[in-house]
C-alpha positions as CSV (number, residue, x, y, z in Angstrom):
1,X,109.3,39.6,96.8
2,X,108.2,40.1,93.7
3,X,110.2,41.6,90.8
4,X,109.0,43.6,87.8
5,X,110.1,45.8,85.1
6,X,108.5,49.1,84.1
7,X,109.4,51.9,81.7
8,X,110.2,55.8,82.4
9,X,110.6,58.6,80.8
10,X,114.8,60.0,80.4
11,X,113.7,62.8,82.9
12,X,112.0,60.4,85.7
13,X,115.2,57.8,85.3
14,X,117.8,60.6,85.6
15,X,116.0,62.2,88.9
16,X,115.7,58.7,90.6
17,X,119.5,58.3,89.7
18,X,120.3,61.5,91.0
19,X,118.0,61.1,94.3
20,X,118.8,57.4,95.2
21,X,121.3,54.3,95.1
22,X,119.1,51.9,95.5
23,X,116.2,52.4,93.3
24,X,113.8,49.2,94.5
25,X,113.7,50.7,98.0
26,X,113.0,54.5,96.9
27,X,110.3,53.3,94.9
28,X,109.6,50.8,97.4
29,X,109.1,53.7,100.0
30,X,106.8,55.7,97.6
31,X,104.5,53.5,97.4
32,X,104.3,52.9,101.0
33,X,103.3,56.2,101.4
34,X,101.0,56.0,98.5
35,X,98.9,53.3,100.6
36,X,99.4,55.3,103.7
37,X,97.4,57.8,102.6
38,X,95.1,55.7,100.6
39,X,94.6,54.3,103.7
40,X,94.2,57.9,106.1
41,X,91.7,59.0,103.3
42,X,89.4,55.4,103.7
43,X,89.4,56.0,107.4
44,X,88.5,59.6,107.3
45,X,86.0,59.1,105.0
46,X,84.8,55.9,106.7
47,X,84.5,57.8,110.3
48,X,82.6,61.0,108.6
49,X,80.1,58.6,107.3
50,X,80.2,56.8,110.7
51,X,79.3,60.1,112.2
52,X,76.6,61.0,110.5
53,X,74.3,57.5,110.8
54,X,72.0,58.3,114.0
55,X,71.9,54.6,115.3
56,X,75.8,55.4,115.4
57,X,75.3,58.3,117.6
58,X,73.1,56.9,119.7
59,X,75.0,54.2,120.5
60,X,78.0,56.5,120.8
61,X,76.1,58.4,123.5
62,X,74.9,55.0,125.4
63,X,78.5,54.2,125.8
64,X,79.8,57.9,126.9
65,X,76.9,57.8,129.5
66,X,78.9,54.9,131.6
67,X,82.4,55.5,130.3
68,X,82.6,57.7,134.0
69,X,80.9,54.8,135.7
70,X,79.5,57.9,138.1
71,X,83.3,58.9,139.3
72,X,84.2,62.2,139.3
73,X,86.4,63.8,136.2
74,X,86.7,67.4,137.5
75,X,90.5,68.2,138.8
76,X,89.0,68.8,142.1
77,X,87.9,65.3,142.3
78,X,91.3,64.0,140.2
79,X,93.2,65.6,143.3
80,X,91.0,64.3,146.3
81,X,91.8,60.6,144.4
82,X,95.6,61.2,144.4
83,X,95.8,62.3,148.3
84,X,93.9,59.0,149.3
């Protein structure tokens, strides 16, 4: 683990103190959720590009085609399965 020392303002240092014991972890845990949503925003940006490139969709739609492999989804047919 890596240790480091960084400056803050009266006002920052006194809210840590008053939110936390253990500063390394609170700050710790921010950032963790820092790069969580770093990482939600990549993704979502990643799959709205994703969606919008057509040899995407078409291979999207290739693979939905066979996903059923030609069995049938409807709850009648989800019922008749379940009585066999």
């Amino acid at each position: 683990m890596g240790k480091i020392s960084i400056n803050l303002d009266d006002s920052s240092l006194k809210f840590l103190d008053e939110v936390t014991d253990n500063r390394s972890s609170y700050i710790n845990n921010l950032i963790q959720q820092e790069k969580r949503k770093a990482f939600e925003a990549k993704l979502e940006a990643d799959y709205r590009e994703q969606s919008s490139d057509p040899d995407w969709q078409a291979e999207v739609e290739l693979w939905d085609s066979t996903a059923a492999d030609g069995l049938d989804d409807s709850v009648e047919g989800m019922i008749r399965l379940e009585k066999n």
